[in-house]
N, C-alpha and C positions, 0 to 999 in steps of 0.2 A: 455795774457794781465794781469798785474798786476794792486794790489787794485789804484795807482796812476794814470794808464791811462786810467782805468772804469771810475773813479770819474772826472776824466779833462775831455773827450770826457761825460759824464751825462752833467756836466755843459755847455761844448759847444753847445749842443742841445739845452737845456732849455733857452742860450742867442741865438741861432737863432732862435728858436720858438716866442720869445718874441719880437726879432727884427725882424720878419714878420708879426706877428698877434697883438702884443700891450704887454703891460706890464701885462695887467689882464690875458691873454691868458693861465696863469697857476693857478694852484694852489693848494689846500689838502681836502682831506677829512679825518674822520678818523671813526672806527669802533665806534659801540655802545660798544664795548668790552674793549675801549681804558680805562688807568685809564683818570682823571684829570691834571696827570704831564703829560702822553705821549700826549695828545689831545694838552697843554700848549705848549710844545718842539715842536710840529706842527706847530701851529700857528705863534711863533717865528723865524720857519725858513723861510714860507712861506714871512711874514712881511719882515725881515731881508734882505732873500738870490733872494728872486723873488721882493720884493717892491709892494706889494699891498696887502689889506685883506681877497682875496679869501679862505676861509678857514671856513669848514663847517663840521659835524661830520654827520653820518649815523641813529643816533637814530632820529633825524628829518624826517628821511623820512621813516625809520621803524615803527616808535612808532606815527606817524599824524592818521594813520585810529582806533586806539585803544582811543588816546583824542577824536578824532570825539564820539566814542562808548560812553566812560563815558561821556561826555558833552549831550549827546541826552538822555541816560537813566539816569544818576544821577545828572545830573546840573550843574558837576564842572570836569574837565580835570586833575585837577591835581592829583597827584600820593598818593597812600594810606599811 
């Protein structure tokens, strides 16, 4: 299979998944490791090429029981 018929049959999926379950039915995450451009080029495609803002990065749900920590023992979550 070449890179033009991976990427047509990708996209045909992702429009029948959306034309059975909704338009939100997809969407991105990205690592906590991503820089700020790669997480941005996410979100853009997400926006873009699916039409909705599901689009959400990893360190939210990595980094939630460490703000719990510092908010309970120093008062404040945010980062040193």
């Amino acid at each position: 299979m070449s890179w033009e018929e991976a990427i047509n049959y990708a996209a045909s999926e992702f429009r029948r998944i959306q034309d059975k379950y909704r338009r939100d039915s997809i969407g991105g995450i990205t690592s906590s490791r991503c820089t700020n451009e790669e997480t941005y080029l996410v979100q853009k495609l997400v926006r873009a090429a699916f039409g909705n803002n599901n689009v959400n990065t990893y360190a939210c749900v990595c980094h939630l029981p460490t703000g719990y920590g510092l908010k309970t023992t120093l008062g404040e979550s945010a980062g040193t």
